[in-house]
N, C-alpha and C positions, 0 to 999 in steps of 0.2 A: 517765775523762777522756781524750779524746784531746786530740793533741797535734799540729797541720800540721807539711807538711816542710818545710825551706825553701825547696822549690822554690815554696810557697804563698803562703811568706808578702808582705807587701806590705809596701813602705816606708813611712814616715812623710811626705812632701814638706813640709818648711817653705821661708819666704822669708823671707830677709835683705832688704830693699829697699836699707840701707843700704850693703851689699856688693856689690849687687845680682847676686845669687846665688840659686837655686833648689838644695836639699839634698835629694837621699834618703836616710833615713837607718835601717837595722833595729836590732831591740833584739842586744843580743850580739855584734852588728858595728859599729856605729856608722856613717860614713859610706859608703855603695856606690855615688855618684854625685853628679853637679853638673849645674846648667847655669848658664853667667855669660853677662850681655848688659851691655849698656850704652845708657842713656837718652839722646836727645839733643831736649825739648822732649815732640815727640809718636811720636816713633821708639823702637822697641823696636828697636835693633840685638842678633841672636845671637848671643853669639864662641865657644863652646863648649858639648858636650855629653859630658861624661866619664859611663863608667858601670867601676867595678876589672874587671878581668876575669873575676874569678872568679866573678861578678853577670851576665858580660854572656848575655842572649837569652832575660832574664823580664820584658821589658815595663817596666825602669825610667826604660830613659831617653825611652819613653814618656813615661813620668808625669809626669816633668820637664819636657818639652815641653809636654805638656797644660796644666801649671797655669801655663807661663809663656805658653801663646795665653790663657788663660783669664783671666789678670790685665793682659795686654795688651788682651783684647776689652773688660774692666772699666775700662780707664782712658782707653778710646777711642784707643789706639794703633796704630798700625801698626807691620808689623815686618818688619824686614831680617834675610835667615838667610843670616851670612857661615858656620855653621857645616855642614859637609856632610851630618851624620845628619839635617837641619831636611827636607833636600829629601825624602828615605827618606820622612819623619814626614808631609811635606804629600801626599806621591802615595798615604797610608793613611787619610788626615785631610783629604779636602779640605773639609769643613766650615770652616777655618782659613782657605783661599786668600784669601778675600777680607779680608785682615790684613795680607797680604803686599805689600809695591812691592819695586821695584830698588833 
């Protein structure tokens, strides 16, 4: 059997909608990342993109991003990224841009 390292391995991303909160989470660690925004109608406001440090620079808080453009594109939303790593994420992703207003 092998066994990945955990440079391989991949989070789990759930969403709280309630919290409204997006979680990475690995087995044996529990959480290695967030990202919170705030709904307002049809705004997907950013406020934050945490990744622990000891996690950071495997593409988490990617992920996080990804599936929070990806449940905004689902809900016909547009979104405001007060948070700074969003801009990094759109100049790699510009598949997203058009999500985005001021």
């Amino acid at each position: 059997m092998t066994v990945g390292t955990e440079s391989e391995m991949k989070p789990t991303i759930s969403h709280d909608e309630e919290q409204q909160v997006f979680v990475a989470t690995l087995p044996d660690h529990g959480q290695v990342g967030s990202l919170r925004y705030e709904v307002d109608t049809i705004t997907m406001t950013i406020v934050s993109t945490v990744v622990n440090p000891n996690f950071n620079g495997r593409g988490y808080a990617a992920m996080l991003a990804q599936a929070a453009f990806e449940h905004a594109r689902e809900q016909h939303w547009q979104v405001v990224p007060q948070c700074s790593y969003i801009d990094t994420f759109l100049s790699r992703n510009p598949q997203y841009g058009d999500l985005v207003v001021d």
